[in-house]
mmCIF entry with sequence, helices, sheets and N, C-alpha, C, O atoms, coordinates in Angstrom:
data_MODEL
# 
_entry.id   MODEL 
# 
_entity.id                         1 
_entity.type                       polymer 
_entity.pdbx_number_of_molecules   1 
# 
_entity_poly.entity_id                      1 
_entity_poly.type                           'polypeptide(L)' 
_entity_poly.nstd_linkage                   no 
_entity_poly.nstd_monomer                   no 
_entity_poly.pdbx_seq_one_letter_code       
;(UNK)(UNK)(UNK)(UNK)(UNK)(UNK)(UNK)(UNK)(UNK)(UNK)(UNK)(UNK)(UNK)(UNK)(UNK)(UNK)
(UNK)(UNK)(UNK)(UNK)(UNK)(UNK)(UNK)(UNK)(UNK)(UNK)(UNK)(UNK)(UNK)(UNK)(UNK)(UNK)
(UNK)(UNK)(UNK)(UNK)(UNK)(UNK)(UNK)(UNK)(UNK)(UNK)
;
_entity_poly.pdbx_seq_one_letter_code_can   XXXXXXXXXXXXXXXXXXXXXXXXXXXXXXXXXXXXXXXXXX 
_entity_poly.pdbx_strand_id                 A 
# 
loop_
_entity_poly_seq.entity_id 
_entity_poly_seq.num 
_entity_poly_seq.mon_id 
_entity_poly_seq.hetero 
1 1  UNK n 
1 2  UNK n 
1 3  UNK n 
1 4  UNK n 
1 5  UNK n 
1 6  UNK n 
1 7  UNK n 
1 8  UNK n 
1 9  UNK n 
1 10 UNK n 
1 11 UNK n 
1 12 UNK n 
1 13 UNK n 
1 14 UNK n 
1 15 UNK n 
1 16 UNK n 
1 17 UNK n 
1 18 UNK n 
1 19 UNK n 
1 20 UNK n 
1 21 UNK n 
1 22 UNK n 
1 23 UNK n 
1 24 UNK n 
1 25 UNK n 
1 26 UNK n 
1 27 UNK n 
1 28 UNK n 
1 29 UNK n 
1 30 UNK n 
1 31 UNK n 
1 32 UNK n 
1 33 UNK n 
1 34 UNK n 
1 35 UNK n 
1 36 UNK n 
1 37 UNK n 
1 38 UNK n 
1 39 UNK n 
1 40 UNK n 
1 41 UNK n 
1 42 UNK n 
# 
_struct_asym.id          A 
_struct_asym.entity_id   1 
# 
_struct_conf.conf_type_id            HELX_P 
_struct_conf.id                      HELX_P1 
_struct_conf.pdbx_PDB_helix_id       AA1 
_struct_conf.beg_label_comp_id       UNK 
_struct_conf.beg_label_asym_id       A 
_struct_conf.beg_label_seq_id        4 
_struct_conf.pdbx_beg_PDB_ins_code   ? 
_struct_conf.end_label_comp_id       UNK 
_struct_conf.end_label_asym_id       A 
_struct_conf.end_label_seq_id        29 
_struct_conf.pdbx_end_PDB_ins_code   ? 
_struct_conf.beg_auth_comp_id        UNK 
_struct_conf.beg_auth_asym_id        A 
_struct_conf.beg_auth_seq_id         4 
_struct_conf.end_auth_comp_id        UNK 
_struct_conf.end_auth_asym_id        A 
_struct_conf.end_auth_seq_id         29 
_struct_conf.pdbx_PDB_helix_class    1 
_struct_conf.details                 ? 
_struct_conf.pdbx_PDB_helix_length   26 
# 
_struct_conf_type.id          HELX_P 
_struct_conf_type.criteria    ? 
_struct_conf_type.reference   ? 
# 
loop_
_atom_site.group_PDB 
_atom_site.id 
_atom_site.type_symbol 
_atom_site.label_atom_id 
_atom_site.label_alt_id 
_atom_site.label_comp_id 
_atom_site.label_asym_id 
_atom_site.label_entity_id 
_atom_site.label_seq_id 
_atom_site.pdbx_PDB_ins_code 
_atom_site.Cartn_x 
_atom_site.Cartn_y 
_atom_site.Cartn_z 
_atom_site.occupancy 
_atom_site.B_iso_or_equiv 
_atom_site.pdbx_formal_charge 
_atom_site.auth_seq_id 
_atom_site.auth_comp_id 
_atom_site.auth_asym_id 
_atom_site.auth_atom_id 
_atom_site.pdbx_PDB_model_num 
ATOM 1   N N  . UNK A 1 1  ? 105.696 19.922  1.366  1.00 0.00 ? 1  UNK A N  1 
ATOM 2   C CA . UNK A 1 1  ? 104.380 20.161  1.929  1.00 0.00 ? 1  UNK A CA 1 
ATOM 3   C C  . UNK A 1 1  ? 103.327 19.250  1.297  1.00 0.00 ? 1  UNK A C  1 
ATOM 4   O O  . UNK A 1 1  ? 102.285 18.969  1.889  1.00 0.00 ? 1  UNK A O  1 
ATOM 5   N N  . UNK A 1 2  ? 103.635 18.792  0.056  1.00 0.00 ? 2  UNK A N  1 
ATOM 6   C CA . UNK A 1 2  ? 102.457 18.281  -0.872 1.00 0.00 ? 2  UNK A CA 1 
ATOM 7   C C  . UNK A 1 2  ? 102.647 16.755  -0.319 1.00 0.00 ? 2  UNK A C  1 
ATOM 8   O O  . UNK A 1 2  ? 101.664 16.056  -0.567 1.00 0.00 ? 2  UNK A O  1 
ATOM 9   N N  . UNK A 1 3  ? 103.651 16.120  0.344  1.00 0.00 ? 3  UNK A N  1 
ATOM 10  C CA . UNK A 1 3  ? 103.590 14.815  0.998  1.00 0.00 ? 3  UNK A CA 1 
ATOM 11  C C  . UNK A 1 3  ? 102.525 14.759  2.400  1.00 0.00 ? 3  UNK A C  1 
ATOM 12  O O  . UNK A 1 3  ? 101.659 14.046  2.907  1.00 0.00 ? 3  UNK A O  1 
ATOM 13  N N  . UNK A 1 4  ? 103.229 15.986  2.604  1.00 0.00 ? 4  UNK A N  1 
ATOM 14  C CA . UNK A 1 4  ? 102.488 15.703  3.695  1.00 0.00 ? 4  UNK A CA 1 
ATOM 15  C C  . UNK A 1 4  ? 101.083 15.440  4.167  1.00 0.00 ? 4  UNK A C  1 
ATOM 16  O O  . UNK A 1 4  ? 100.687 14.691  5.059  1.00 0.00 ? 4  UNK A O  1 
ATOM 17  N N  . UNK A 1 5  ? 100.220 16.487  3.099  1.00 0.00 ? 5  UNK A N  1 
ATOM 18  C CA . UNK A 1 5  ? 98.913  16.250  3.048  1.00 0.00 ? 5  UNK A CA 1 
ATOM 19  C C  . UNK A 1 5  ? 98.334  14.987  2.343  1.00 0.00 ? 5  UNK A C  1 
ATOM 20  O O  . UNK A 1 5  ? 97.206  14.500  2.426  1.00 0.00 ? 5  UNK A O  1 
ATOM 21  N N  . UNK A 1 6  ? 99.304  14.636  1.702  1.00 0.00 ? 6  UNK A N  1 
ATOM 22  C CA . UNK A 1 6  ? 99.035  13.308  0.886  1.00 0.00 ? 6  UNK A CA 1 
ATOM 23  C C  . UNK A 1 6  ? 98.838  12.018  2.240  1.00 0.00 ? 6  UNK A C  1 
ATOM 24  O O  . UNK A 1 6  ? 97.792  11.460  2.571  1.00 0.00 ? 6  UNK A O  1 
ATOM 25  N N  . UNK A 1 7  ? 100.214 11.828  2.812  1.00 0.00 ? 7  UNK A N  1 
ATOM 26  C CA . UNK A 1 7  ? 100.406 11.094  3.398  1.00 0.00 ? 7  UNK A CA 1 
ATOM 27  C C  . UNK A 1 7  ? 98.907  10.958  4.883  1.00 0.00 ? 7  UNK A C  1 
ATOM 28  O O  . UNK A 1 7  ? 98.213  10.012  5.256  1.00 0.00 ? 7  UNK A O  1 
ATOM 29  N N  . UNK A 1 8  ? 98.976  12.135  5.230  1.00 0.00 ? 8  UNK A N  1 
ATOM 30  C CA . UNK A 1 8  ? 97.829  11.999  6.332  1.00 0.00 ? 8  UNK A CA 1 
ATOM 31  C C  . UNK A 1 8  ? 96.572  11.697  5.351  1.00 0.00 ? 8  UNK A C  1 
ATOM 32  O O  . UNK A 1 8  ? 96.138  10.558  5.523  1.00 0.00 ? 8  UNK A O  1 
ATOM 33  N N  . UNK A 1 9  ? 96.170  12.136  4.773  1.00 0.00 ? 9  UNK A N  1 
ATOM 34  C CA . UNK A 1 9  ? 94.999  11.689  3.903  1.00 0.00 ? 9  UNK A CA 1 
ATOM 35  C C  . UNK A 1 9  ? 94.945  10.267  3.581  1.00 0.00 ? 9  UNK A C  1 
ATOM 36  O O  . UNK A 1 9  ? 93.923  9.580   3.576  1.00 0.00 ? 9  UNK A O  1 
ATOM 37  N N  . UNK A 1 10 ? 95.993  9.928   3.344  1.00 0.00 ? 10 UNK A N  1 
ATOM 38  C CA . UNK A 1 10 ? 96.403  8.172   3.034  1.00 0.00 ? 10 UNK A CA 1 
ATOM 39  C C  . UNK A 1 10 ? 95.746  6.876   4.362  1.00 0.00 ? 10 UNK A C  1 
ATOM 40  O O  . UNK A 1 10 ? 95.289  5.733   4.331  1.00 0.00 ? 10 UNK A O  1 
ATOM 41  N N  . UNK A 1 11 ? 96.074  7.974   5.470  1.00 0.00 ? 11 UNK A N  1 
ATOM 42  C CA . UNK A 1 11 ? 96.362  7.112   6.972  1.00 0.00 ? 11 UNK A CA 1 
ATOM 43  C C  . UNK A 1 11 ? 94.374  7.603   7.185  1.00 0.00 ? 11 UNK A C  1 
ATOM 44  O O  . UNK A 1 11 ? 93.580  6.725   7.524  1.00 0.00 ? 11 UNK A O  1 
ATOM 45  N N  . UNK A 1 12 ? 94.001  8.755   6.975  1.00 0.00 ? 12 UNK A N  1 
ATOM 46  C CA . UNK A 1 12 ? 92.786  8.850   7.173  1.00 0.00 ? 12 UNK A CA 1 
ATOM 47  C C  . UNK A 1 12 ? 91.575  7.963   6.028  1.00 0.00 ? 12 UNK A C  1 
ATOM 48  O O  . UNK A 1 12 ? 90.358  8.035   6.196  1.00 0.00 ? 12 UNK A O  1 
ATOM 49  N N  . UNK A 1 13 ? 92.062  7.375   5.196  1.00 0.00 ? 13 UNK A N  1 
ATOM 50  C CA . UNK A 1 13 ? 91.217  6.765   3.904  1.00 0.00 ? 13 UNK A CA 1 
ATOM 51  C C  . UNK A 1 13 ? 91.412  5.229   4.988  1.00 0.00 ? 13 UNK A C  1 
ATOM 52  O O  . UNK A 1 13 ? 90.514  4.753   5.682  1.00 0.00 ? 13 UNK A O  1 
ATOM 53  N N  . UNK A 1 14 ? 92.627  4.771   4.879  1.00 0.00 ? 14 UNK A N  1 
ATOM 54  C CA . UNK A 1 14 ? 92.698  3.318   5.623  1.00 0.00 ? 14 UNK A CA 1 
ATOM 55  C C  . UNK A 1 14 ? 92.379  3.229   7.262  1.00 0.00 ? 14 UNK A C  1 
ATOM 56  O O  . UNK A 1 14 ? 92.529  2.180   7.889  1.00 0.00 ? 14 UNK A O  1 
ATOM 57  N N  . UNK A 1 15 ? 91.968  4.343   7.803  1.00 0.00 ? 15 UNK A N  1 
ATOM 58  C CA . UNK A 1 15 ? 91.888  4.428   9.145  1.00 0.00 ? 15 UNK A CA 1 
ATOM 59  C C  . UNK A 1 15 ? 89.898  3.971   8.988  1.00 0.00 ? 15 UNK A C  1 
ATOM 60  O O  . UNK A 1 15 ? 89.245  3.111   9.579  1.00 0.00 ? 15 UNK A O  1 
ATOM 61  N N  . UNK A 1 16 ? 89.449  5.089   7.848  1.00 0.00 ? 16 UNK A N  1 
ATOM 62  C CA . UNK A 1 16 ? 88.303  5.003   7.786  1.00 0.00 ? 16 UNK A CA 1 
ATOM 63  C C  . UNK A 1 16 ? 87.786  3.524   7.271  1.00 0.00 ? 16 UNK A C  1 
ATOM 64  O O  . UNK A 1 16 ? 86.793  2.881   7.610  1.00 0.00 ? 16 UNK A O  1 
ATOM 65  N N  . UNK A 1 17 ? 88.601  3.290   6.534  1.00 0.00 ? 17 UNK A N  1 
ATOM 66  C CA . UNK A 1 17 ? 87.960  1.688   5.651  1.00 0.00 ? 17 UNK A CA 1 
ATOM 67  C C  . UNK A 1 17 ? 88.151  0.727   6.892  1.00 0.00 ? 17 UNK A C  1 
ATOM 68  O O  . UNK A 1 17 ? 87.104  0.341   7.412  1.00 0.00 ? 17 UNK A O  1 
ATOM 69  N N  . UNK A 1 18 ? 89.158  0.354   7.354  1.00 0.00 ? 18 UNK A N  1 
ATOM 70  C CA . UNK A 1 18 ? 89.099  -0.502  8.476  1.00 0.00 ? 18 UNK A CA 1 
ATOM 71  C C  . UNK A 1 18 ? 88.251  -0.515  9.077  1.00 0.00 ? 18 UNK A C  1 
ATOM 72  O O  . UNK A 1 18 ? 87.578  -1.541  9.173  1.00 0.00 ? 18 UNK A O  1 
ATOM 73  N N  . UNK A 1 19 ? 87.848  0.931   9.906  1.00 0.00 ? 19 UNK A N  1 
ATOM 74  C CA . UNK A 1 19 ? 86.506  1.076   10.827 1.00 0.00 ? 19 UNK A CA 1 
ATOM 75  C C  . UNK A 1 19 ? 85.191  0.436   9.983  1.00 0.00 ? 19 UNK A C  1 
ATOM 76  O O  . UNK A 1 19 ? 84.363  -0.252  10.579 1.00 0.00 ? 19 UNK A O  1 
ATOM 77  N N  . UNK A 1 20 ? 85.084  0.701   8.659  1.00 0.00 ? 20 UNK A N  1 
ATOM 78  C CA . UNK A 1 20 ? 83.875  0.338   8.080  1.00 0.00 ? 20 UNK A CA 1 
ATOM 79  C C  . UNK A 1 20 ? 83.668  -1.366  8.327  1.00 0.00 ? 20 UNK A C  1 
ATOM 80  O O  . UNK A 1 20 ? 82.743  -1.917  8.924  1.00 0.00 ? 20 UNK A O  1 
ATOM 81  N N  . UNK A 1 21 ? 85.020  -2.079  7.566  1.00 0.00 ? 21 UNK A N  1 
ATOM 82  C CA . UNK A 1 21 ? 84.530  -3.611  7.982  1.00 0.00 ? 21 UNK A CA 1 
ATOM 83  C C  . UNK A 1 21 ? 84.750  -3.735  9.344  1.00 0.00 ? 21 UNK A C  1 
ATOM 84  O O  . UNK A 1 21 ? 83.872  -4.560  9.600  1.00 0.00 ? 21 UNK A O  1 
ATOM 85  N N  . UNK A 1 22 ? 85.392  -3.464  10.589 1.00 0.00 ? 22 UNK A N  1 
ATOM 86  C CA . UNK A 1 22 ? 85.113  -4.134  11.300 1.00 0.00 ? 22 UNK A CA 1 
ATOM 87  C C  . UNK A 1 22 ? 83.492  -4.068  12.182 1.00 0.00 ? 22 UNK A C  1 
ATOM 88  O O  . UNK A 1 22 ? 82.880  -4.936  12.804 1.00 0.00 ? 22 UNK A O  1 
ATOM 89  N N  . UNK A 1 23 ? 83.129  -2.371  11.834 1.00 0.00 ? 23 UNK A N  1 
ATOM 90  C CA . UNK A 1 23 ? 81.133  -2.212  12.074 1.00 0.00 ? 23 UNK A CA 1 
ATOM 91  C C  . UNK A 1 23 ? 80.887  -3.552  11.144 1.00 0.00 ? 23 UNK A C  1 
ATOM 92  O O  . UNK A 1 23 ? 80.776  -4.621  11.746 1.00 0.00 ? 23 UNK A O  1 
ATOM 93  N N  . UNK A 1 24 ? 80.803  -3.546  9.822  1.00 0.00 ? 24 UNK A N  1 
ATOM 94  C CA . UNK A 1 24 ? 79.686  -4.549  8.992  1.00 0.00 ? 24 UNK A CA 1 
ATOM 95  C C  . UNK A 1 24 ? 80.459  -5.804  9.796  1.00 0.00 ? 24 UNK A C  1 
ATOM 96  O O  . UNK A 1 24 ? 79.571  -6.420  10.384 1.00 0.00 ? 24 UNK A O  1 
ATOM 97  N N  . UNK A 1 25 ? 81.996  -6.536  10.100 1.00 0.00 ? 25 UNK A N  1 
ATOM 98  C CA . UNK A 1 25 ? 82.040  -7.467  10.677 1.00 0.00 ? 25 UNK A CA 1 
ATOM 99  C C  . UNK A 1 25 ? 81.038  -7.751  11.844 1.00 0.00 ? 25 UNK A C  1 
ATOM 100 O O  . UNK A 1 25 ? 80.394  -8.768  12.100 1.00 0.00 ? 25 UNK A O  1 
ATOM 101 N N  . UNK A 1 26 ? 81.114  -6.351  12.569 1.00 0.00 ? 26 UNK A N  1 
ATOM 102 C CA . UNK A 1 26 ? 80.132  -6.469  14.223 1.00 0.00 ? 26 UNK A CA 1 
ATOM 103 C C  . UNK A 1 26 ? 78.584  -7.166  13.610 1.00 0.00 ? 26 UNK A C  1 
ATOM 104 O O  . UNK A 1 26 ? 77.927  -8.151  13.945 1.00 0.00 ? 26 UNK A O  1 
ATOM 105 N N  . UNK A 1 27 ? 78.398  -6.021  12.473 1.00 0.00 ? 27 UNK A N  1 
ATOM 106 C CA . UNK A 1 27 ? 76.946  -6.533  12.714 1.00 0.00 ? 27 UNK A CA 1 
ATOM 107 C C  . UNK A 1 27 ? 76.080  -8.200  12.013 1.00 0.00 ? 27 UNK A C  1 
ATOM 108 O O  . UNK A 1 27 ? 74.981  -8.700  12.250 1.00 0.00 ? 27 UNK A O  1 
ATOM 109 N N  . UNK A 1 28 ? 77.410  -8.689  10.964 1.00 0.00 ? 28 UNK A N  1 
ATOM 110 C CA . UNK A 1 28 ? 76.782  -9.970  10.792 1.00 0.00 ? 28 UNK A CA 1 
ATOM 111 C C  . UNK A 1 28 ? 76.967  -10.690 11.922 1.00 0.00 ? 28 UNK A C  1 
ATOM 112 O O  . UNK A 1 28 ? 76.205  -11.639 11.733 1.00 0.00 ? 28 UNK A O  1 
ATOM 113 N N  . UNK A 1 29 ? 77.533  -10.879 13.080 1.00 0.00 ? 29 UNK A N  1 
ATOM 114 C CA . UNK A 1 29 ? 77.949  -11.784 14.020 1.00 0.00 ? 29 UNK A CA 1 
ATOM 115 C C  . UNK A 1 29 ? 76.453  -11.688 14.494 1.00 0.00 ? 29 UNK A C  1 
ATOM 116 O O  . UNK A 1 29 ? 75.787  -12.723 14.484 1.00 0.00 ? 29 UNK A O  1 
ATOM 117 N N  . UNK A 1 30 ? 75.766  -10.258 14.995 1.00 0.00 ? 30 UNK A N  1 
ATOM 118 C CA . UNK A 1 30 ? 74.816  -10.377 15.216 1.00 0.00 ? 30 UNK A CA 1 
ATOM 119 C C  . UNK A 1 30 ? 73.319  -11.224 14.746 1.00 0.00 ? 30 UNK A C  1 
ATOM 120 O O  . UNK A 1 30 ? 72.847  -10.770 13.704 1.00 0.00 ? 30 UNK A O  1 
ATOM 121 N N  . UNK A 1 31 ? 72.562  -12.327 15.342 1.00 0.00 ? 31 UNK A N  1 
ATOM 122 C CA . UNK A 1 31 ? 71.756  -13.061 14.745 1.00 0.00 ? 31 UNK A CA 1 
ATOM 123 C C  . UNK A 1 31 ? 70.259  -11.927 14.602 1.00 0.00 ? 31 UNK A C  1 
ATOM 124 O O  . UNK A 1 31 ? 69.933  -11.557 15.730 1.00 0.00 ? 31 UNK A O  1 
ATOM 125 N N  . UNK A 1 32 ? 69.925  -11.713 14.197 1.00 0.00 ? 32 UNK A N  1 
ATOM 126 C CA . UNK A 1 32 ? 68.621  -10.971 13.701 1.00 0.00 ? 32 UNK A CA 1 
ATOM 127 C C  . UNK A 1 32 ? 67.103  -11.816 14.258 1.00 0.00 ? 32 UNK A C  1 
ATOM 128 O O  . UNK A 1 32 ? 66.663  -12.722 13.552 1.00 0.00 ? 32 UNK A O  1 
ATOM 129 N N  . UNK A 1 33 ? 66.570  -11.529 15.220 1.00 0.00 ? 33 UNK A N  1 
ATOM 130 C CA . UNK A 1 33 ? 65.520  -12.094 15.866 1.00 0.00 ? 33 UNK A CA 1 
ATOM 131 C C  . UNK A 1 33 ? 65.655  -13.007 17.046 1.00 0.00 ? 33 UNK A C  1 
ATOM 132 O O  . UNK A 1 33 ? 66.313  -12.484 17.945 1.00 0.00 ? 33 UNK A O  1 
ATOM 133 N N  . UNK A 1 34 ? 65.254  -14.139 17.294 1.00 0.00 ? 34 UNK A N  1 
ATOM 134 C CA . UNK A 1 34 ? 65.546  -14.836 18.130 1.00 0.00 ? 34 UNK A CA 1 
ATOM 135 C C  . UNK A 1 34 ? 66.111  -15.610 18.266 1.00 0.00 ? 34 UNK A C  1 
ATOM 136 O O  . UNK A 1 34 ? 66.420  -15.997 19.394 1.00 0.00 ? 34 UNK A O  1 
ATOM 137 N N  . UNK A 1 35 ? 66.478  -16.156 17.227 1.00 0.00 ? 35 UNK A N  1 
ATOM 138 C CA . UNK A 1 35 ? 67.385  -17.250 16.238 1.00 0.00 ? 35 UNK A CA 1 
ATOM 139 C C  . UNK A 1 35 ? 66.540  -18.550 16.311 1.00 0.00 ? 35 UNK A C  1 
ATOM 140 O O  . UNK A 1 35 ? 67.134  -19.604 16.536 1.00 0.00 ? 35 UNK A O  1 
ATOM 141 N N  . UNK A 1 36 ? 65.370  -18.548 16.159 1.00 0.00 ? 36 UNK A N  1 
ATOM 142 C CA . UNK A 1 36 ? 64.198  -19.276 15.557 1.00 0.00 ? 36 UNK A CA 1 
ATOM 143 C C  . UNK A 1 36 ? 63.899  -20.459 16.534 1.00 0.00 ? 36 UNK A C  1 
ATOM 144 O O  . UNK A 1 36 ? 63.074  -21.301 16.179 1.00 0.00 ? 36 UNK A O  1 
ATOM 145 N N  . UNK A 1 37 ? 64.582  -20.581 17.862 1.00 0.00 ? 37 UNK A N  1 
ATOM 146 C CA . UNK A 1 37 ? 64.333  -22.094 18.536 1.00 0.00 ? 37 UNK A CA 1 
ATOM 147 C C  . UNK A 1 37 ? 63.201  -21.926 19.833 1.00 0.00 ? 37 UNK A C  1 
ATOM 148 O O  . UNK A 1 37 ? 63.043  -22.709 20.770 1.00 0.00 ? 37 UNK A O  1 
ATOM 149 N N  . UNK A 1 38 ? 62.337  -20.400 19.509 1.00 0.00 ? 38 UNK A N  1 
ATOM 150 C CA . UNK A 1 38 ? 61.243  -20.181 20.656 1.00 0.00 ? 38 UNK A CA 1 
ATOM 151 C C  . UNK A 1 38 ? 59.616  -20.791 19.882 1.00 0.00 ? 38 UNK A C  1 
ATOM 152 O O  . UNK A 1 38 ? 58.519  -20.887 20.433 1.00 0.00 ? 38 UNK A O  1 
ATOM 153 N N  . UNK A 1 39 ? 59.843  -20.987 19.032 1.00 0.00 ? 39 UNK A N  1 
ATOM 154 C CA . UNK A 1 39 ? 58.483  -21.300 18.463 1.00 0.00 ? 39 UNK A CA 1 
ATOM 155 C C  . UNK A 1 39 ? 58.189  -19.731 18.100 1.00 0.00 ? 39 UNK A C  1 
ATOM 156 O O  . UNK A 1 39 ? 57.104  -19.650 17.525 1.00 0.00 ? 39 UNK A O  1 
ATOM 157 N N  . UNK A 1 40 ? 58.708  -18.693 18.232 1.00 0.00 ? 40 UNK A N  1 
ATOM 158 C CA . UNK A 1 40 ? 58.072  -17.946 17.718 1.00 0.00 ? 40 UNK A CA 1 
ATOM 159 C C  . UNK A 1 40 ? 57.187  -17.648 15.922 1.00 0.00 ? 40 UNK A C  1 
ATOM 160 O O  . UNK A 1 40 ? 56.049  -17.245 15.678 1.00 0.00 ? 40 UNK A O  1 
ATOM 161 N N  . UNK A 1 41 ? 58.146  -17.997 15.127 1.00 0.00 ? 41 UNK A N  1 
ATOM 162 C CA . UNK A 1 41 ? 57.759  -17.899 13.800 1.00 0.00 ? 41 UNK A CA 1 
ATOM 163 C C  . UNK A 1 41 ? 58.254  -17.281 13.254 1.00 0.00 ? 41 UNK A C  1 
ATOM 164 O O  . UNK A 1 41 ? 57.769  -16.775 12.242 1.00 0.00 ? 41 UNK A O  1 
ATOM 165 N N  . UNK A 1 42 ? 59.628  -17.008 13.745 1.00 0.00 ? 42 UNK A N  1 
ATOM 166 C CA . UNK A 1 42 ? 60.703  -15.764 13.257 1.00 0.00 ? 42 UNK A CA 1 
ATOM 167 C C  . UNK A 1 42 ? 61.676  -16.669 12.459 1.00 0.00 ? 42 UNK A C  1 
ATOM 168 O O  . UNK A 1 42 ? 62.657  -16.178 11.900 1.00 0.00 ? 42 UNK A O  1 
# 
C-alpha cells in the first residue's frame, strides 16, 4: 500500500513541475508591449 501512494504522488510532483515550465516557457515567448517598432516609447 505504502508504494502505492508513493508512486502516484511521484507522477503528481512531475506532472505538476512540467506544467510549471511549460506556463513560464509560454510566457517568455510572449513579447511584453509592442515590441518597440511603433514609435511608441515602449
Amino acid at each position: 500500500m505504502n508504494q502505492d501512494w508513493q508512486s502516484i504522488a511521484a507522477i503528481a510532483v512531475v506532472l505538476v513541475t512540467a506544467v510549471l515550465f511549460i506556463a513560464r516557457s509560454a510566457k517568455r515567448r510572449k513579447k511584453p508591449g509592442c515590441g518597440g517598432s511603433c514609435g511608441c516609447g515602449k
